[in-house]
C-alpha positions as CSV (number, residue, x, y, z in Angstrom):
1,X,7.9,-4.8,-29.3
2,X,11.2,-6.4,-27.6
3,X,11.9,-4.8,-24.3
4,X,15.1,-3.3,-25.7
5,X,13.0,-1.4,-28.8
6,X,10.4,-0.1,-26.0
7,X,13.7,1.2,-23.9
8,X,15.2,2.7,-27.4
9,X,11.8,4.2,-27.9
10,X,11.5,5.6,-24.4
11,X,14.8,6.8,-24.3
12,X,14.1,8.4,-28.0
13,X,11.0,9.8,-26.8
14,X,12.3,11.7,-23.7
15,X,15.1,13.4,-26.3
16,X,12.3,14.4,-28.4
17,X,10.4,15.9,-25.8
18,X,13.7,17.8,-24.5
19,X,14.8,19.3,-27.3
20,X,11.4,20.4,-28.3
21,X,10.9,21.8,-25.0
22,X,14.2,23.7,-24.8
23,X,14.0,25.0,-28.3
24,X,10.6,26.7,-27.3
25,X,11.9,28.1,-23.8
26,X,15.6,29.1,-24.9
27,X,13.8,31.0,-28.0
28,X,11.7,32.2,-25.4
29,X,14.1,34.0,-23.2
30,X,16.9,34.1,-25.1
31,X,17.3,37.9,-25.6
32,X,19.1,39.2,-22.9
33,X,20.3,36.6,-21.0
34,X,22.9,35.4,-20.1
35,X,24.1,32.0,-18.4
36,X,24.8,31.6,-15.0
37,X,27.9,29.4,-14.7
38,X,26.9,28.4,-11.3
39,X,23.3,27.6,-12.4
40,X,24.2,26.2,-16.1
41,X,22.6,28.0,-19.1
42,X,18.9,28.1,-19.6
43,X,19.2,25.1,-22.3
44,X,20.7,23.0,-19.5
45,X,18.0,24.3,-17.0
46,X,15.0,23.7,-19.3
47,X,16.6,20.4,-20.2
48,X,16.9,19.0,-16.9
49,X,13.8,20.3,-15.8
50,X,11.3,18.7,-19.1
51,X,13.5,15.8,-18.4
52,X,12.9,15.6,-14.7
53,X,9.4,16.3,-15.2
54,X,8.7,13.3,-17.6
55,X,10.7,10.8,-14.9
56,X,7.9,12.0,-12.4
57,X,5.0,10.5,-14.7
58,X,6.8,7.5,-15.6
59,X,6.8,5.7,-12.4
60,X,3.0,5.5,-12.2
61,X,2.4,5.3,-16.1
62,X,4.6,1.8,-15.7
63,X,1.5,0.2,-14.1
64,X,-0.5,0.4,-17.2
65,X,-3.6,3.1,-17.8
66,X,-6.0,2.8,-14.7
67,X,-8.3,6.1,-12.8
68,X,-5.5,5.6,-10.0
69,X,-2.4,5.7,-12.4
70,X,-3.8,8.4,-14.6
71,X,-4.6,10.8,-11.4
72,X,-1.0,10.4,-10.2
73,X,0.3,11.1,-14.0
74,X,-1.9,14.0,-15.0
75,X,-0.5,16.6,-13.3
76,X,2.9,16.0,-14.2
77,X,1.8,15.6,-17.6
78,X,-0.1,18.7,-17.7
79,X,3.1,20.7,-16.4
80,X,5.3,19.5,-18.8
81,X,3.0,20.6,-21.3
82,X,2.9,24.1,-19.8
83,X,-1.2,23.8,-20.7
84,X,-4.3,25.3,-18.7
85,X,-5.5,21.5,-18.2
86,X,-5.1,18.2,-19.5
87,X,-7.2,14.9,-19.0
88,X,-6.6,11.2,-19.6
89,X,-9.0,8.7,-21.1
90,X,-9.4,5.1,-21.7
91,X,-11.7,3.8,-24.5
92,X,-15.0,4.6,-22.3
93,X,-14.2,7.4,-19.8
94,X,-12.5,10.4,-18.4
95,X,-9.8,8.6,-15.7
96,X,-8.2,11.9,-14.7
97,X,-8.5,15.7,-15.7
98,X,-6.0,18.4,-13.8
99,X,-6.8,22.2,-14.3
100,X,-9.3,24.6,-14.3
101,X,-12.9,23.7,-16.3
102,X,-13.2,20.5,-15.5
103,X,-17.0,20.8,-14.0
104,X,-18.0,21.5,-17.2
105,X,-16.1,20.5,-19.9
106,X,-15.2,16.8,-18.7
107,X,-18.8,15.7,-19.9
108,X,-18.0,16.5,-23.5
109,X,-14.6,15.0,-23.4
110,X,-15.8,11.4,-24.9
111,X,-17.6,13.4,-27.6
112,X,-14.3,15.3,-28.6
113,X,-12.1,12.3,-28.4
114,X,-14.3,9.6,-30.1
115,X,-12.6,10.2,-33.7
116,X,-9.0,9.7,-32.6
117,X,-9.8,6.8,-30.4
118,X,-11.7,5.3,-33.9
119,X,-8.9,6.6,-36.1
120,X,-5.6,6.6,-34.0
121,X,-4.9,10.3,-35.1
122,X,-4.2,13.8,-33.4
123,X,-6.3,16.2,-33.7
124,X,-7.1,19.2,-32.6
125,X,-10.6,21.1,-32.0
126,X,-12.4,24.7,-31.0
127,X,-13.8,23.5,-27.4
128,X,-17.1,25.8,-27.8
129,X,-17.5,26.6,-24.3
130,X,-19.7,29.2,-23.2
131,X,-18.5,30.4,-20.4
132,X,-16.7,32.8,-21.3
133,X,-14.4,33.2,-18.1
134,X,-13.3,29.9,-19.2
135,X,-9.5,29.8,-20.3
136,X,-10.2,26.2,-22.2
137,X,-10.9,27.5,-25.7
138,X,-8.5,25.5,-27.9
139,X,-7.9,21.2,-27.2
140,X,-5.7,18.7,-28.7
141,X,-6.4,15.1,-28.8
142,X,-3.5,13.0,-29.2
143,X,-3.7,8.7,-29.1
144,X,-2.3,7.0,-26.1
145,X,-1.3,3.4,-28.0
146,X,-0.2,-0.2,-26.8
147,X,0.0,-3.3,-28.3
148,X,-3.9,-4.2,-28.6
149,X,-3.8,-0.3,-30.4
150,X,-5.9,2.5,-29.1
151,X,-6.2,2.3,-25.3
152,X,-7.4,6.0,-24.3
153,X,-6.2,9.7,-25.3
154,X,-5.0,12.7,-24.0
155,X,-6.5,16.1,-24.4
156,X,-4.5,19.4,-23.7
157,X,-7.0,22.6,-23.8
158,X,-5.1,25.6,-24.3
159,X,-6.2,29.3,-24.1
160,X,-5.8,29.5,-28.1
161,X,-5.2,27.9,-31.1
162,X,-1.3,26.5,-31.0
163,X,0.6,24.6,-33.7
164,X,3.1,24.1,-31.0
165,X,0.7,22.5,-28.7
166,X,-0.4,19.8,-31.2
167,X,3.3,18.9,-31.7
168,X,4.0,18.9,-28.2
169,X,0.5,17.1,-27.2
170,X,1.8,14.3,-29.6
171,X,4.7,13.9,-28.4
172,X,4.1,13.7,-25.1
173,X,1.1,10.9,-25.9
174,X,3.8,9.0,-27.8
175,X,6.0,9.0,-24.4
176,X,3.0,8.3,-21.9
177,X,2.2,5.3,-25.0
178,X,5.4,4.0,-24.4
179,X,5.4,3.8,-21.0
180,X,2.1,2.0,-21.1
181,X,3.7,-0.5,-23.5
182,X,6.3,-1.5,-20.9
183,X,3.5,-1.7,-18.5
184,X,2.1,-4.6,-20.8
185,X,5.6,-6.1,-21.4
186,X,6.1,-6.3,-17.6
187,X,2.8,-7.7,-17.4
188,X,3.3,-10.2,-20.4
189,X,6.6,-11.6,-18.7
190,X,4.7,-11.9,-15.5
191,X,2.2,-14.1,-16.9
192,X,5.1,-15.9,-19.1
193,X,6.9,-16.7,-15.8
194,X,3.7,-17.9,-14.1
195,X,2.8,-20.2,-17.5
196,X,6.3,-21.8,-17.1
197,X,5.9,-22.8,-13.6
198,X,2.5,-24.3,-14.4
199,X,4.1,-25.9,-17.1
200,X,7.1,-27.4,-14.9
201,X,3.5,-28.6,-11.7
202,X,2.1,-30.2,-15.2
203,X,5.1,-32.1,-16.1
204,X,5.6,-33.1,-12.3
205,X,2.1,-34.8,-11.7
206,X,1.0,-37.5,-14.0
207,X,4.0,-40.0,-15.0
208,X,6.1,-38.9,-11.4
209,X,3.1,-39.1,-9.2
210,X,1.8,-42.2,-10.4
211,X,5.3,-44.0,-10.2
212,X,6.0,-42.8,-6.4
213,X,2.5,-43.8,-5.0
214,X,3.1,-47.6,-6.7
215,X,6.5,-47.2,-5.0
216,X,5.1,-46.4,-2.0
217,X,2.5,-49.5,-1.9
218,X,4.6,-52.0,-3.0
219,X,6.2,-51.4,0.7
220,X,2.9,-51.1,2.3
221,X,3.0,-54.8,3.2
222,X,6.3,-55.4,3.4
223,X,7.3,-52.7,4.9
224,X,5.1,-50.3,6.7
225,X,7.5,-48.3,8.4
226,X,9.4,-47.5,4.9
227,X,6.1,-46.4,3.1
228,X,4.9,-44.3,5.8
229,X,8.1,-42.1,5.5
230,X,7.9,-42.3,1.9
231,X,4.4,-40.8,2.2
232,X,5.2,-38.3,3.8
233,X,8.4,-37.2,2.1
234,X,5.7,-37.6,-1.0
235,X,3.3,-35.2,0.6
236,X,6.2,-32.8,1.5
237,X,7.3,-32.8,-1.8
238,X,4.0,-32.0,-4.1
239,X,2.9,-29.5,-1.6
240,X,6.3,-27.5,-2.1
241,X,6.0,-28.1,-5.8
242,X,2.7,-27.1,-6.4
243,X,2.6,-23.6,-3.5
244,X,1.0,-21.1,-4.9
245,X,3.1,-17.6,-3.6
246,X,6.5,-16.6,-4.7
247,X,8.4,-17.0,-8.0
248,X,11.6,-17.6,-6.0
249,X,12.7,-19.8,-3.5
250,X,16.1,-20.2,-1.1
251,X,18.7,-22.9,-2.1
252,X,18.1,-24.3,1.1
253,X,14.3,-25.5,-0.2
254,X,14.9,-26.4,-3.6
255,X,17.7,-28.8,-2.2
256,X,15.1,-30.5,0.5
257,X,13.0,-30.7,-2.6
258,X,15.2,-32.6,-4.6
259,X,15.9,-34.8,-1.6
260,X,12.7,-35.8,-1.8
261,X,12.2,-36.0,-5.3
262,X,15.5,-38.4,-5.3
263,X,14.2,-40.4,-2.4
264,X,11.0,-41.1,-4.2
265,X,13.1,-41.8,-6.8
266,X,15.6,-44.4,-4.9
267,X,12.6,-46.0,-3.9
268,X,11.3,-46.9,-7.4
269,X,14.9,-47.5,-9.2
270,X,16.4,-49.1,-5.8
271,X,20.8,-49.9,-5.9
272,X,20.5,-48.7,-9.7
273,X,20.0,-45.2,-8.3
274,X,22.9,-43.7,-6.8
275,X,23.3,-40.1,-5.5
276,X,26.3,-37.7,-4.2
277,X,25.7,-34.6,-2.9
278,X,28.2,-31.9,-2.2
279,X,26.8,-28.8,-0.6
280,X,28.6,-25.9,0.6
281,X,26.7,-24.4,3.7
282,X,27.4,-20.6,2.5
283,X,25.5,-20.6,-0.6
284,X,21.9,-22.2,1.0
285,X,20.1,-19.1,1.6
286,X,21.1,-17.6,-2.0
287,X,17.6,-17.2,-3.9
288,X,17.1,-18.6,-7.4
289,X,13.8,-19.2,-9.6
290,X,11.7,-21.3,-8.2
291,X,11.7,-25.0,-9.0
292,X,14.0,-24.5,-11.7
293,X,16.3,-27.1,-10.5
294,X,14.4,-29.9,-10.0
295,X,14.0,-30.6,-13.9
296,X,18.0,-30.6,-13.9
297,X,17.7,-33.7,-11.7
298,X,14.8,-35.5,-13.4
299,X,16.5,-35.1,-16.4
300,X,19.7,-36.4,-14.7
301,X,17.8,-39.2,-13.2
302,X,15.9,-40.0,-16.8
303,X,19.1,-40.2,-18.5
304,X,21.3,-42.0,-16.7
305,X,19.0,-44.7,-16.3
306,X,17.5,-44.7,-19.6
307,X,18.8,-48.4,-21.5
308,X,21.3,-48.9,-18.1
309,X,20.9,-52.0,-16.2
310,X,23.6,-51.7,-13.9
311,X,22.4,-48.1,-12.9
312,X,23.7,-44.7,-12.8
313,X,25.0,-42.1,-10.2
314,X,23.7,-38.3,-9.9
315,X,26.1,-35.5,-8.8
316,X,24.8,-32.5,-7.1
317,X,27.2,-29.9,-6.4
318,X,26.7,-26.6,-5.3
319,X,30.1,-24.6,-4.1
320,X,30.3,-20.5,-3.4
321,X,32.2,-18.8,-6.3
322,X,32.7,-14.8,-4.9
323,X,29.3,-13.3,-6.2
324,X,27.7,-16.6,-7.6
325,X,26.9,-20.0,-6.5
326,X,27.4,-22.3,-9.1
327,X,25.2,-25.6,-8.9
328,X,26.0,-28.7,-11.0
329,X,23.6,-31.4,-11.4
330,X,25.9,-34.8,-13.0
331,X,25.2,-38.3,-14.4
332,X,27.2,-40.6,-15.9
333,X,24.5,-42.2,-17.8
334,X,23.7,-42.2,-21.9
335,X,24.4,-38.3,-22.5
336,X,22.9,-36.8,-25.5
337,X,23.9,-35.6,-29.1
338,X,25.3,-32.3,-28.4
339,X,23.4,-30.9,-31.8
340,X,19.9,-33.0,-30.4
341,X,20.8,-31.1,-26.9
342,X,20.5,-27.5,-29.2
343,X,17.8,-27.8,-30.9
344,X,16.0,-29.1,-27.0
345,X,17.1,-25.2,-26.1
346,X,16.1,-23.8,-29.0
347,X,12.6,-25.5,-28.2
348,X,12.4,-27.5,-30.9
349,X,12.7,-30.5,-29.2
350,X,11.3,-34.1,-30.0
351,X,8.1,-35.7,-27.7
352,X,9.8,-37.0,-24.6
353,X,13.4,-35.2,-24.9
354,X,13.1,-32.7,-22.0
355,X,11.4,-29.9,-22.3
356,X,12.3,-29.3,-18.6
357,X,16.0,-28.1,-19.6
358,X,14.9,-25.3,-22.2
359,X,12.1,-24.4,-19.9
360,X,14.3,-23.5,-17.1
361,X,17.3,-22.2,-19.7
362,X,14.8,-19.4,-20.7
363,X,13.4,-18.2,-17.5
364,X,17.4,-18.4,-16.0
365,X,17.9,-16.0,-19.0
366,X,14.6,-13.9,-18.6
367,X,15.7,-13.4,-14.4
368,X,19.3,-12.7,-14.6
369,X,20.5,-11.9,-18.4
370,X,21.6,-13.8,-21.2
371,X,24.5,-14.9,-20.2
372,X,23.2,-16.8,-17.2
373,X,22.1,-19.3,-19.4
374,X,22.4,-23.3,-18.5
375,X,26.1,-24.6,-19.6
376,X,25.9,-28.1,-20.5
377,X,28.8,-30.6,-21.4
378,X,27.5,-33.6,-23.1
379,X,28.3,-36.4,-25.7
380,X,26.6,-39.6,-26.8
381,X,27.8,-42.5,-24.0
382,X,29.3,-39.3,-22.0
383,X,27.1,-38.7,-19.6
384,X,26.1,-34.7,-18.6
385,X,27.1,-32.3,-17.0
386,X,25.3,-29.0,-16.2
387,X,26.3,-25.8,-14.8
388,X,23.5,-23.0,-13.3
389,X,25.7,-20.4,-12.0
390,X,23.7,-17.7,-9.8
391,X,24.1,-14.2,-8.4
392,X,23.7,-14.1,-4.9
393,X,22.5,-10.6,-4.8
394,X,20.3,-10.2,-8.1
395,X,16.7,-11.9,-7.2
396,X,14.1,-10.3,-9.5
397,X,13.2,-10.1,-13.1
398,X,16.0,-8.7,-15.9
399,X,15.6,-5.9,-17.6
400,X,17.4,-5.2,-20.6
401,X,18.9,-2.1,-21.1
C-alpha cells in the first residue's frame, strides 16, 4: 500500500469511527437536550472527543505492534471503545490487557483468539468465566492486519452480548491495522534509504579505489611528497564515504568530499581535468541527503572525459536562493541523449550509464517531495547541466499527504 492509500485509509478510518461513535452517544442522549452554544452540540462534543481519543493511540501504534507500544495504546483504545477491558495480541502472546479480569482471563486469551488469527475474521464469543463478580461475560475478537497479513488481535470483553460492540471492535482494529501499516511503510523506507546508500559505498569502492591508489604510487618515486597528501586526502575521503551514523550531512562536508574525490581525480586524469568551484558561504551549513552529490560529479567527471582528449572542465556552483540552495554540478563534455537520460531516471538504464543519477533522483524525491527532483539540461555533444535545489529548513523524510 502507497503511503498516500495508508493516509486515505487512516483518514477514512477515523471518520468511520466518528460517526459511529456519535451516532451511538447523540441517540444516546438526545432526548432532552439541548446544545450549548458555548460548548457546541453533543455531536460536535462526541466528535471531537472519539476523534481526540484515536490521535492519543496513534502516536505509539506508529512504531509497529511491540509489549511497549501495545501498553501505551491499550488504554486509549479501550476508552474509545467505552468497554470493561480490552487486550492486544501478536501471533503468540498477550502484549497488553487494560481493565478489570485480567488475572484470570488473560491466560485464555490465545485460546479465544487462535481462529481469527488463522482466519483473519471477527468474531465474537461467551467468555465462560466463573467468577461470577466478573463483568467480562461477552468478548470480540477483531484482526489487527499489515502487509505480511495477520500480526495480532484485539479483544474487547463487554458485560453482555453487543452487536454494536462487534462493529465498533472492528472498526477500531481496522484503524490500530492501519496505523501498524504505516509503522511498516516508515520502516520499509528506512531500510530503502539505507539500501541506497550501500548501493552509492558499492559503486564508490572497486573501479574508484583501485584507480586512486595506482595514482597515488605512480608518485611514490617520483614524488613522495605529492603521494603522501594524496594518501591522505584518499583516507579522508573513504572514511567520510563509507561512516556509518546519519542519513544527512552539512554542505560544508559533502563539498570537502568532493574536493577530495576531484583531487584524486586530477591526479589520475592530470591538465585534462579541469575544475571551477563557486561557493557561496551562506548556504554551507544547509543539510542535504547524504552523499547524494558526489555521484553528480562522478558522473560529471565520467562524461566529460569519456572519448575527449583534450579534457573537460567541471562546474560546481552552489548560490543561496531565499529558502533553497540550489547546487549545480557542469561539464562541457559528450552530454547524453535526452530520451537515453529518461529512461536512466526511470531506472531502466543500460550497464555502465549511471545508475548514480537515478539513485540520488529518487531518494531527493523520497526526502523532500516530488518536485525536488534532479533538473537536468543535456544534448548529444552539449555537455550537462544539473540542478539539485534544496530547502534549507526541511531535513527529514517526506511524507505525502
Amino acid at each position: 500500500m502507497t503511503g498516500i492509500a495508508l493516509a486515505a485509509a487512516g483518514a477514512a478510518g477515523a471518520v468511520l469511527l466518528a460517526v459511529g461513535f456519535v451516532l451511538g452517544r447523540f441517540t444516546a442522549r438526545r432526548a432532552g437536550r439541548t446544545a450549548d452554544p458555548g460548548l457546541g452540540t453533543p455531536v460536535e462534543r462526541a466528535t471531537f472527543h472519539t476523534l481526540h481519543t484515536a490521535s492519543l493511540a496513534a502516536p505509539p501504534l506508529r512504531a509497529g505492534l511491540t509489549e511497549e507500544t501495545a501498553r501505551k495504546a491499550a488504554s486509549t483504545l479501550r476508552s474509545l471503545l467505552g468497554t470493561e477491558a480490552l487486550c492486544l495480541t501478536d501471533r503468540g502472546a498477550v502484549l497488553a490487557w487494560d481493565g478489570p479480569g485480567g488475572e484470570h482471563h488473560r491466560t485464555h486469551v490465545p485460546a479465544l483468539a487462535a481462529d481469527t488469527l488463522d482466519t483473519g475474521r471477527s468474531r465474537s464469543a461467551h467468555t465462560d468465566c466463573a467468577d461470577p463478580a466478573c463483568p467480562l461475560r461477552w468478548a470480540v475478537i477483531a484482526p489487527l492486519t499489515g502487509e505480511d497479513g495477520v500480526l495480532g488481535a484485539l479483544v474487547a470483553y463487554g458485560s453482555r452480548e453487543s452487536a454494536v460492540l462487534v462493529r465498533a471492535a472492528t472498526e477500531v482494529a481496522r484503524w490500530v491495522s492501519v496505523q501498524l501499516e504505516l509503522a511498516e511503510l516508515d520502516r520499509s523506507r528506512t531500510r530503502i534509504v539505507e539500501a541506497e546508500i550501500r548501493a552509492l559505498r558499492a559503486q564508490i569502492s572497486p573501479h574508484f579505489i583501485f584507480n586512486s591508489l595506482a595514482a597515488i604510487a605512480s608518485f611514490v618515486r617520483t614524488d613522495p611528497e605529492r603521494a603522501r597528501e594524496l594518501l591522505l586526502e584518499f583516507a579522508d575521503f573513504t572514511r567520510y564515504s563509507f561512516r556509518r551514523h546519519g542519513d544527512f550531512a552539512q554542505l560544508a562536508d559533502e563539498l570537502r568530499s568532493i574536493e577530495q574525490y576531484l583531487a584524486l581525480a586530477g591526479a589520475r586524469f592530470g591538465k585534462r581535468l579541469k575544475v571551477t568551484l563557486q561557493i557561496a558561504p551562506e548556504v554551507l551549513p544547509v543539510t542535504l541527503p547524504f552523499l547524494c552529490l558526489q555521484p553528480l560529479v562522478e558522473n560529471a567527471v565520467k562524461h566529460g572525459l569519456q572519448e575527449r582528449e583534450r579534457g573537460c572542465r567541471v562546474t560546481i556552483a552552489a548560490r543561496d536562493a531565499g529558502a533553497e540552495a540550489v547546487v549545480t554540478v557542469e561539464d562541457d563534455g559528450v552530454g547524453m541523449d535526452p530520451e537515453l537520460l529518461r529512461a536512466v531516471l526511470r531506472g531502466e538504464y543500460p550497464a555502465g550509464s549511471g545508475i548514480g543519477l537515478s539513485n540520488v533522483d529518487e531518494r531527493l524525491r523520497q526526502v523532500y517531495g516530488p518536485e525536488h527532483g534532479l533538473v537536468i539540461e543535456t544534448g548529444v555533444g552539449a555537455g550537462m547541466k544539473v540542478t539539485v535545489r534544496i530547502p534549507k529548513y526541511r531535513p527529514g523524510v517526506h511524507r505525502s499527504a
